[in-house]
N, C-alpha and C positions, 0 to 999 in steps of 0.2 A: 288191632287184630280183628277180624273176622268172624263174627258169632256165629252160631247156627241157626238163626233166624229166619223166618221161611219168607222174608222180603231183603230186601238188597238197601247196601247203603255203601256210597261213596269213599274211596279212599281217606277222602280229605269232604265232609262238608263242613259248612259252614250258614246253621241255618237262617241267622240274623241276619247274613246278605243273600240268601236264598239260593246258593252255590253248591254245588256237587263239582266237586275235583277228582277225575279217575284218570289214574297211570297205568297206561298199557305199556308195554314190553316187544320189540319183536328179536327175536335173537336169530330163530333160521326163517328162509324163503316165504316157508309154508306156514309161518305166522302174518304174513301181510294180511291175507284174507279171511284168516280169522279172526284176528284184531278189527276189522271193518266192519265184521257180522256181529262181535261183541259189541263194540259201539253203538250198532244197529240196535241190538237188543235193550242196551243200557239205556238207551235214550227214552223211549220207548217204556221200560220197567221204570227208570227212574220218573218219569213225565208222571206215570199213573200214582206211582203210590208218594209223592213227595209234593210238596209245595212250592218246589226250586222253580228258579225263574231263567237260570243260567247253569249249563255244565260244560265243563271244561274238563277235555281229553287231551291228556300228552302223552303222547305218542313217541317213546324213546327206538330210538331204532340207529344203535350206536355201527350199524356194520353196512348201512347204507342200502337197506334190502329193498323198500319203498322205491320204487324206479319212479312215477310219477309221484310226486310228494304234492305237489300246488294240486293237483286233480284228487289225491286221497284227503286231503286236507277239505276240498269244496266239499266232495261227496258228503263225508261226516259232519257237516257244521250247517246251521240256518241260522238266518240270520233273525233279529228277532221279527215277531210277523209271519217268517216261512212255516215255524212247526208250531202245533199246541194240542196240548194233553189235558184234558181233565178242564178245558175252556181257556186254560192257561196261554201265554204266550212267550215261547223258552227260548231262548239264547242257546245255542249249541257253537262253540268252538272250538275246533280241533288245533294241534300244534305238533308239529313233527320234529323232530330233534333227534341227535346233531342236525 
């Protein structure tokens, strides 16, 4: 569950492998691009206040709403090298499913 905590924590981490696991959802149209923008943010929130080295976003989108998926998928993920927060250097990858 969810506290009230006024910093953000992963669905799923796992701090020994230094992992953040977050499940996004899209159900209608007008969640594609807001699932992008969370991502955006998560990344981003998660980079500053954690010590993860890797986060991993799935992306369930059971009704096929994601028209480009290989291109939503790039946008959201660095590889590691690409991004870093806090001098860190994070793994970001995204997974689109179905």
């Amino acid at each position: 569950g969810k506290g009230s905590a006024g910093y953000s924590v992963g669905d799923f981490s796992i701090p020994s492998l230094k992992l953040i696991l977050e499940v996004k959802y899209v159900a209608e149209k007008g969640d594609v691009k807001a699932r992008a923008n969370e991502i955006s943010e998560d990344i981003w929130k998660y980079g500053k206040q954690t010590d993860c080295q890797c986060m991993v976003f799935f992306v369930y989108d059971p009704k096929l709403l994601i028209a480009d998926r290989i291109n939503f998928a790039r946008m959201s993920s660095a590889t590691s090298g690409e991004f870093k927060a806090a001098g860190r250097e994070i793994e970001v990858i995204t997974v689109v499913k179905p």
